[in-house]
C-alpha positions in Angstrom: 20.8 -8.8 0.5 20.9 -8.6 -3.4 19.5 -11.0 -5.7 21.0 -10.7 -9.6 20.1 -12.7 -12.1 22.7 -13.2 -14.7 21.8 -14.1 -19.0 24.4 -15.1 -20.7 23.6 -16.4 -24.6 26.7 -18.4 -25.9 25.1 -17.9 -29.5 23.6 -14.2 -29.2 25.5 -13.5 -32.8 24.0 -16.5 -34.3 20.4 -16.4 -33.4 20.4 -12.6 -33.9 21.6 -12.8 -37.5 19.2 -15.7 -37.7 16.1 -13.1 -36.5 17.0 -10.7 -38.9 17.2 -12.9 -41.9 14.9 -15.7 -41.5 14.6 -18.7 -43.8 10.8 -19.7 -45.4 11.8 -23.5 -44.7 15.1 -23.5 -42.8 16.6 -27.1 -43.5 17.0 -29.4 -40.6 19.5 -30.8 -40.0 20.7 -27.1 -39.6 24.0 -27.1 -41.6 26.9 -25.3 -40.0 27.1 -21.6 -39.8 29.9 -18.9 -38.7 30.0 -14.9 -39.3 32.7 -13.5 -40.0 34.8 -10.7 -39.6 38.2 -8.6 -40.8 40.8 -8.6 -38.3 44.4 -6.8 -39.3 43.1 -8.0 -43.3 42.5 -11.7 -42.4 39.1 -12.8 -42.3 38.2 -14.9 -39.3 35.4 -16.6 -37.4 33.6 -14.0 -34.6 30.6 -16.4 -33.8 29.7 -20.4 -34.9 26.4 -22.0 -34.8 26.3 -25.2 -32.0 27.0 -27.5 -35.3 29.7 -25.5 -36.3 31.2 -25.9 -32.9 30.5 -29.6 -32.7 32.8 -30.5 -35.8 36.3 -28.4 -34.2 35.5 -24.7 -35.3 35.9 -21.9 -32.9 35.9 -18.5 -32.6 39.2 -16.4 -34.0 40.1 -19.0 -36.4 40.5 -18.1 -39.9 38.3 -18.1 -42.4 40.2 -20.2 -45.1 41.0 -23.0 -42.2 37.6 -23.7 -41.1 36.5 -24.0 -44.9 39.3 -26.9 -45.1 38.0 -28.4 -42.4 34.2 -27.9 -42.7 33.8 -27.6 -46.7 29.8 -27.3 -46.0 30.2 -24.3 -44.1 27.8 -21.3 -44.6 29.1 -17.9 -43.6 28.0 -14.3 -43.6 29.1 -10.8 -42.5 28.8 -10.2 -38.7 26.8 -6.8 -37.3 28.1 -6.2 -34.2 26.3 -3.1 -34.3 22.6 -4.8 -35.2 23.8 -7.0 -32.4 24.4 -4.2 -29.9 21.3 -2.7 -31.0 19.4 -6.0 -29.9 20.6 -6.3 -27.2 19.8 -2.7 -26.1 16.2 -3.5 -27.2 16.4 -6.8 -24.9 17.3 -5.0 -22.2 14.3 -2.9 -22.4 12.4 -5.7 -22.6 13.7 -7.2 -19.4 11.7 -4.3 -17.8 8.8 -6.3 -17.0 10.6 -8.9 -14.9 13.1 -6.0 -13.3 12.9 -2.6 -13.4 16.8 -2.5 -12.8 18.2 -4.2 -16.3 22.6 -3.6 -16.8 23.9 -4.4 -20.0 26.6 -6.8 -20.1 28.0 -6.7 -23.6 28.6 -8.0 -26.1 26.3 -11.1 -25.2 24.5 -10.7 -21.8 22.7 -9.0 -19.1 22.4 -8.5 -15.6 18.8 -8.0 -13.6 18.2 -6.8 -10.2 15.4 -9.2 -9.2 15.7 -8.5 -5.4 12.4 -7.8 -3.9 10.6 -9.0 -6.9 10.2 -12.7 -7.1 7.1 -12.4 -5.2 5.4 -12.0 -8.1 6.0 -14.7 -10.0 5.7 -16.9 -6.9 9.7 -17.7 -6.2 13.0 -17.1 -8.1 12.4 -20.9 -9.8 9.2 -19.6 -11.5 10.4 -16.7 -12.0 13.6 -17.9 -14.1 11.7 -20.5 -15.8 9.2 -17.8 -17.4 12.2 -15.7 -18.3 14.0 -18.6 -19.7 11.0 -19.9 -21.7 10.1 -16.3 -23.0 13.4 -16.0 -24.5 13.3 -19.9 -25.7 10.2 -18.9 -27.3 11.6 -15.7 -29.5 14.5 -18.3 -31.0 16.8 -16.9 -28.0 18.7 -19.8 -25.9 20.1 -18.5 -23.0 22.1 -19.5 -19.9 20.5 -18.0 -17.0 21.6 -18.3 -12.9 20.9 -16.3 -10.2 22.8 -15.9 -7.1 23.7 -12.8 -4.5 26.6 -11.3 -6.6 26.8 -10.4 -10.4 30.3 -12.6 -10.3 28.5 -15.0 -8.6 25.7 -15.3 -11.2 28.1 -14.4 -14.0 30.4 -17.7 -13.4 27.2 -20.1 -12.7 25.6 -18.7 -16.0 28.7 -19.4 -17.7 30.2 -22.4 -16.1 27.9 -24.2 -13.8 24.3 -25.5 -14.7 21.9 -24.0 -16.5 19.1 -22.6 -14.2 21.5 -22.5 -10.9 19.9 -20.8 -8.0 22.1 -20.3 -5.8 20.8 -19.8 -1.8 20.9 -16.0 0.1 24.8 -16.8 2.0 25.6 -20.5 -0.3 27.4 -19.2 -3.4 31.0 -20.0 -2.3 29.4 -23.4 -1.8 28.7 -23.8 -5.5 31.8 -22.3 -7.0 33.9 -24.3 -5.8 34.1 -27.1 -8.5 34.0 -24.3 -11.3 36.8 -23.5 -13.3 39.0 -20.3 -12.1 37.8 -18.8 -15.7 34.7 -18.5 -14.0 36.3 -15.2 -12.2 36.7 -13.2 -15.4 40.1 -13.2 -14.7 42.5 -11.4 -17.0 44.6 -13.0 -20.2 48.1 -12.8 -18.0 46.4 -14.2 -14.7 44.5 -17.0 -16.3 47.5 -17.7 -18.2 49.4 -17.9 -15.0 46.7 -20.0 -13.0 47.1 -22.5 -15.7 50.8 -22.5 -15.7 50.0 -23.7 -11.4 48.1 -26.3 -12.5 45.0 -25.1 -10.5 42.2 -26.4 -11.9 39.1 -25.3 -9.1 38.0 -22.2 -7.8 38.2 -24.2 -4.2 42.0 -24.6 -4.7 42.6 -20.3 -5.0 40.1 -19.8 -2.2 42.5 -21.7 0.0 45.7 -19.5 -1.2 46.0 -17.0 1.8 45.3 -13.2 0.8 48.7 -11.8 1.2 50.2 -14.9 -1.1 47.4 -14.7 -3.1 47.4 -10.9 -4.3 51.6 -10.7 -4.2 51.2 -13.7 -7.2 48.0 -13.2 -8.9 47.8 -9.3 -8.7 45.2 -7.1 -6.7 42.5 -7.5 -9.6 42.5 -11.3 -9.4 42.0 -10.7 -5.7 39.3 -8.4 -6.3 37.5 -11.0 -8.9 37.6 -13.5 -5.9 36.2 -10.9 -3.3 32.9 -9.8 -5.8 31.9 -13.0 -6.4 32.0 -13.9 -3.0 30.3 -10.8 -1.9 33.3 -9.5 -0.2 33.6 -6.5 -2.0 30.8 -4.7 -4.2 30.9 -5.3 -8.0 29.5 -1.9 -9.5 26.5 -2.2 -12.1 25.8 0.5 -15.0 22.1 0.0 -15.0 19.8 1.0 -18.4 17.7 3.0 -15.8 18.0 3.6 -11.8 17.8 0.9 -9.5 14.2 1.2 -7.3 12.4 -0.3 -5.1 8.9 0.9 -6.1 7.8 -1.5 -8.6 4.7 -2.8 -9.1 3.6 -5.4 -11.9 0.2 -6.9 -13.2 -0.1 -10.2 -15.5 -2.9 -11.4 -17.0 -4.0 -14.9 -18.2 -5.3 -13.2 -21.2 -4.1 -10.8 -23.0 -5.9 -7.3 -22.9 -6.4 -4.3 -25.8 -10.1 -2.9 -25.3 -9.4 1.0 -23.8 -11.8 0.5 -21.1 -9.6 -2.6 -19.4 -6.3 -0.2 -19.9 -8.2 2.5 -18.2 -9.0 0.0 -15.4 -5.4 -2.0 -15.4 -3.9 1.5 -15.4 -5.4 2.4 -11.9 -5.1 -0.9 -10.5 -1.3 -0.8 -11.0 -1.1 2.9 -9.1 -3.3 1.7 -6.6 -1.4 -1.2 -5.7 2.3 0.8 -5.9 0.2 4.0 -4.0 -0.5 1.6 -1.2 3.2 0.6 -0.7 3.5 4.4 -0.8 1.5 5.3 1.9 2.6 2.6 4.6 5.8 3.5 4.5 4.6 7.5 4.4 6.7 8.3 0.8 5.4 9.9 -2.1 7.5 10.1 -5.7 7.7 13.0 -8.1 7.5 10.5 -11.1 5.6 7.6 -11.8 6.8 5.9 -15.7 4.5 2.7 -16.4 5.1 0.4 -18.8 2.6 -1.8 -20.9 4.5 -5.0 -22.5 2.9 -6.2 -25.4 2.9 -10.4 -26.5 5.0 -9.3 -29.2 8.1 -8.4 -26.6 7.8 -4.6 -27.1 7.3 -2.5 -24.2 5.2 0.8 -24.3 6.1 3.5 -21.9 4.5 6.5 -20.4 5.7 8.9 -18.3 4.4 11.8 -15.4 5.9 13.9 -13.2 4.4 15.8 -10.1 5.3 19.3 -9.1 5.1 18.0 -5.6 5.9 14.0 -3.9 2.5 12.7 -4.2 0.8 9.5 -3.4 -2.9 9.9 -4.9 -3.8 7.0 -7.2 -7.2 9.0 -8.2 -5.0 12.0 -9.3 -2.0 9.8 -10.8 -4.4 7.9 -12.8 -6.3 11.0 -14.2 -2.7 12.2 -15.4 -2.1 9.1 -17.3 -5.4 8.7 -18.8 -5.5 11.1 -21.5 -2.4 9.3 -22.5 -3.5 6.1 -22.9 -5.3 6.6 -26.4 -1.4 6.8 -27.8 -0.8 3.0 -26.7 -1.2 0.5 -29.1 -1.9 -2.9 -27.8 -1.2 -4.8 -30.6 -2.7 -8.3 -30.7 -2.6 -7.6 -26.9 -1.1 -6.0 -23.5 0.1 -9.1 -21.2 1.8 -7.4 -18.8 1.7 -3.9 -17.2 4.6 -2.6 -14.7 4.8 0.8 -12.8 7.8 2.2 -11.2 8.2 5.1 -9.0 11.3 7.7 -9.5 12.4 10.8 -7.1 10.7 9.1 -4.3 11.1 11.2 -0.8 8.9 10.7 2.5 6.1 12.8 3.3 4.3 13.3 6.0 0.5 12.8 6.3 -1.7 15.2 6.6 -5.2 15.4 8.4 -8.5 15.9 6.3 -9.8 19.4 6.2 -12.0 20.3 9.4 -12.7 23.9 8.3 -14.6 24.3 4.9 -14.1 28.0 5.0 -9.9 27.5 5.4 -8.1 28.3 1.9 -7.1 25.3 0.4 -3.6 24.5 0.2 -0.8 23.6 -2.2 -1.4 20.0 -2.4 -5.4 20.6 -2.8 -5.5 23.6 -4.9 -2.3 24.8 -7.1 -0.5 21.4 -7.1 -3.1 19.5 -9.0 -3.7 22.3 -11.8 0.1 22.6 -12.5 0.7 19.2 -12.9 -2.1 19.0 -15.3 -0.7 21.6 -17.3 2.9 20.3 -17.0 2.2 16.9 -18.2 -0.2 18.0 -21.1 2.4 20.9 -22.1 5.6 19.8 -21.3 7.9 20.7 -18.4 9.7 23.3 -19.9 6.8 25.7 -20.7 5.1 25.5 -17.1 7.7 27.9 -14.4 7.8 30.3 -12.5 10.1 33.6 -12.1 12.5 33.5 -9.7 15.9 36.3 -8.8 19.0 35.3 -9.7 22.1 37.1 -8.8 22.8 39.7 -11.3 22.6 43.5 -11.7 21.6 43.6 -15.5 17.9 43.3 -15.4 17.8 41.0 -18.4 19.6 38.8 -16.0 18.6 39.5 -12.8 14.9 36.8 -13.0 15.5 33.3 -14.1 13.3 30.1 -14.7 12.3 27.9 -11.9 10.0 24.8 -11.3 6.4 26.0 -10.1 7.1 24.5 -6.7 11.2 24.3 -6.3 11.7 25.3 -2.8 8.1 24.0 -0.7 8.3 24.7 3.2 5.1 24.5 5.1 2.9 23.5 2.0 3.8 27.4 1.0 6.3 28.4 -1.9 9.4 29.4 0.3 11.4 33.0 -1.4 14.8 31.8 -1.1 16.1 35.0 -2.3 13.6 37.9 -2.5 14.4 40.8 -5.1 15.9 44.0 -3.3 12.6 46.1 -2.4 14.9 49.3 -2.2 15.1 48.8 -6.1 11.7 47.7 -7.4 11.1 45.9 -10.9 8.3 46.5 -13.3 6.3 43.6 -13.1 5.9 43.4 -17.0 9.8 43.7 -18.2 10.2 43.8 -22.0 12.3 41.1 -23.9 13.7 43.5 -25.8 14.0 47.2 -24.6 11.7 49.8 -26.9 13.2 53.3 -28.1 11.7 56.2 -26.8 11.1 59.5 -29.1 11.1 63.0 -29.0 12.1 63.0 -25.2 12.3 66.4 -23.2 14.0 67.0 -20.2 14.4 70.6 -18.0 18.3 69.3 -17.6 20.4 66.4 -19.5 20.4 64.7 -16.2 17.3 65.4 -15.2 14.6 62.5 -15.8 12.2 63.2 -18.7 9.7 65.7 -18.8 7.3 64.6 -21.7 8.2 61.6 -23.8 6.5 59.5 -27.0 6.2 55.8 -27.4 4.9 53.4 -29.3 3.3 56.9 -31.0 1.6 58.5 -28.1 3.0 61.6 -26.2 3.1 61.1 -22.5 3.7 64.1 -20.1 5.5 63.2 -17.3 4.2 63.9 -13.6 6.4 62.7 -11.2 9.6 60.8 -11.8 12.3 58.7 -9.5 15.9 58.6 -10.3 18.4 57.6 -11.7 19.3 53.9 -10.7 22.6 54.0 -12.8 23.5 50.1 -13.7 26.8 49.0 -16.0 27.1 46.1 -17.6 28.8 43.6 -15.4 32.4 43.6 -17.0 33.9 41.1 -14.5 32.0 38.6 -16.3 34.0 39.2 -19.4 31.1 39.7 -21.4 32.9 42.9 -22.7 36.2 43.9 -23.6 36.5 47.7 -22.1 34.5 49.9 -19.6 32.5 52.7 -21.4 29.9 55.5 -21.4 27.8 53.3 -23.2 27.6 50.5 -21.1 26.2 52.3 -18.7 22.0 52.4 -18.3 20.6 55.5 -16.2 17.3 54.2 -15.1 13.6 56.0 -13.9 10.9 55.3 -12.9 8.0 57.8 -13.9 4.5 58.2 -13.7 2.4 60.0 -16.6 -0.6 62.2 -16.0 -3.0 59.5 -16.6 -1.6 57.3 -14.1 0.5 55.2 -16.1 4.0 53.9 -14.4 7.2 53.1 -16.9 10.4 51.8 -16.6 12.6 54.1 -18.9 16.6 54.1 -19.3 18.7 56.5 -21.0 22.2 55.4 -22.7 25.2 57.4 -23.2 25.2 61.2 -22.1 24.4 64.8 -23.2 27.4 66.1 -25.2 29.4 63.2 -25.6 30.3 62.4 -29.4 31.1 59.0 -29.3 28.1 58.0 -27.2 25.2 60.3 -27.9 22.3 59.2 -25.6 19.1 57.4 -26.8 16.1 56.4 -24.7 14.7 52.9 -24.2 11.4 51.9 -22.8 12.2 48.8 -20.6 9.3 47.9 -18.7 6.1 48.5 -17.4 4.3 48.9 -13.9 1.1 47.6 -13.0 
């Protein structure tokens, strides 16, 4: 069963604006403040202060009315944007408590806590740190937590601060909310209020056929999320996971030798959850969260689903020299991505047996994937095409693994051999002599050297694949004849002539395409 925890910040405008323009000696009382924005060329109030609210303002009214009313007011320009932005940046922050965080705009946010509140020692401490935390940046949020995200969402908003509701018990504790508390729609809520209902308890009794023919299937569907009848679909910042694993400590740390050692006691403790339930993961991201609320992430990837915190650890070390701790690193949290079960595998019994993928090629690749960047560490592999330019594409190191072996999942046609070096860019060939126009070359010179030719295969005649529409007619010139020769020293070449003998509008040239090994 799920456990989300819902924030909800009745002031997030407010105490935003209020972060990014603080005041040397703010006055206290706190006088009464709105920002405003331009609606259709009126001005109006888009978020009041708590005094603001206490003396009749609200949000929509217009600008000119709430001065009548509150001549003391202070106003300024809203940033929804800035606000946006912040929020953004609190969700990332939130990664420490959850590594699933969902945006719920434009003032709140949804966490995944299930499976998690181990570590704070129950869902009540666990909400009272996040609440604090947030207290203690100048944030004051509403926070409940409760099976559901509607569930959560009406207790943050509606019921008491700091609801917990019990695994099974929200319907319980909706009850005596409001039906507003079901983010019902402008036309529903208006019609819920024309019936006079006043409780969630008194729609829960309305049948379903009665209730959907009045209030619509929406409403319907409002009632069924919160009450875990139906599944309420969250757009988290990153993927949901299970593999988390999180360290706090009383004090804060910055020296490089206790990140180094923090850093493998995270793994270890993630690697062992690994291994008992025989998974590995491709991609281990850790984060280190800093007592100023900023969160520094690193990231590795495996070629292969590993488990080894000695190896992950030695890929996240040379790393850890671009972390700056700041005035200290209070928490650190790992979470595991692209995680698939492997099996395990039996120590080595023969010392003379080759090594296999895992012990020998895996390691070195990841090392150079993660210290040059996955793009610049592949391997060749066919793809369907009859242009050579076209016919070897770009493929992870280990893409297809069966039997701790790379598996060829389509091997290259052996009746048609490739040179093993194949030239970006074909090279012309000079001064080419041949007993016959269609005969393969004789003698040739490239790259300033003659080369007499000793024996020869061909031609493999290849076109241009039209069907692709890569061209607009079939001609002479798109068509390659290909051979393979061999020079009196022993040298092999890939050669190709274009156009043919006699032919005006296509007079053939010679290309050097590749080379044999």
């Amino acid at each position: 069963m799920s456990r989300i925890l819902c924030a909800w910040s009745p002031t997030w405008a407010i105490a935003n604006w209020r972060r990014r323009y603080p005041e040397p000696s703010p006055p206290e009382p706190p006088p009464p403040f709105a920002l405003l924005e331009t609606v259709r060329a009126v001005r109006r109030l888009s978020a009041i202060s708590v005094e603001a609210a206490r003396l009749g303002l609200r949000i929509g009214q217009k600008a000119t009315d709430a001065a009548a009313l509150v001549p003391d007011l202070v106003s300024a320009q809203a940033e929804p944007e800035a606000d946006a932005d912040a929020l953004t940046a609190l969700a990332d922050w939130c990664v420490r408590f959850s590594p699933a965080v969902a945006i719920d705009a434009p003032d709140g946010l949804f966490l995944d806590v299930t499976g998690v509140d181990h570590l704070w020692g129950g869902e009540a401490r666990m909400l009272d740190d996040f609440s604090a935390r947030l207290d203690a940046n100048g944030l004051p949020f509403r926070c409940a937590i409760a099976d559901t995200p509607g569930a959560a969402w009406a207790f943050a908003h509606f019921g008491a601060d700091g609801t917990i509701a019990p695994p099974g018990g929200q319907a319980a504790l909706l009850a005596p909310l409001p039906p507003a508390a079901l983010r019902f729609e402008t036309e529903t809520w208006a019609q819920v209020e024309r019936l006079g209902l006043r409780r969630l308890d008194q729609l829960m009794s309305i049948p379903r056929g009665p209730f959907a023919r009045r209030f619509g299937r929406v409403a319907l569907s409002r009632l069924d999320q919160a009450l875990g009848r139906e599944r309420e679909a969250l757009t988290f910042r990153r993927p949901p996971t299970p593999w988390f694993a999180r360290l706090a400590f009383a004090e804060p740390i910055s020296a490089p030798e206790d990140m180094a050692r923090v850093t493998a006691d995270v793994i270890a403790k993630l690697c062992a959850r690994l291994e008992s339930q025989s998974h590995g993961a491709r991609r281990f991201e850790i984060a280190f969260h800093r007592v100023d609320g900023k969160a520094l992430p690193l990231a590795i990837g495996l070629s292969l689903p590993g488990r080894d915190p000695t190896r992950i650890a030695k890929l996240f070390t040379p790393r850890l020299d671009t972390v700056d701790p700041g005035f200290g690193i209070e928490v650190v949290t790992l979470t595991a991505q692209d995680v698939e079960p492997i099996s395990g595998r039996q120590a080595r019994l023969d010392t003379a047996r080759e090594a296999t993928v895992e012990e020998g090629l895996a390691p070195l690749v990841d090392r150079l994937v993660n210290r040059l960047g996955a793009e610049r560490v592949w391997r060749a592999a066919p793809a369907e095409s009859h242009v050579p330019e076209l016919a070897v594409g770009r493929t992870r190191p280990f893409a297809s693994v069966a039997g701790g072996k790379p598996a060829e999942v389509q091997p290259w046609n052996r009746e048609t051999p490739r040179p093993t070096r194949l030239f970006r860019r074909p090279e012309p060939v000079e001064a080419v002599m041949a007993i016959t126009p269609d005969d393969p070359p004789s003698q040739f010179r490239w790259r300033g050297q003659v080369h007499r030719v000793r024996r020869a295969e061909g031609p493999e005649r290849i076109g241009e694949e039209w069907w692709r529409g890569q061209i607009e007619d079939v001609r002479v010139d798109h068509v390659r004849d290909y051979y393979r020769v061999e020079d009196m020293d022993g040298g092999r070449f890939w050669l190709f002539r274009a156009g043919l003998y006699g032919d005006p509008d296509a007079p053939p040239n010679w290309w050097m395409h590749g080379v044999f090994g």
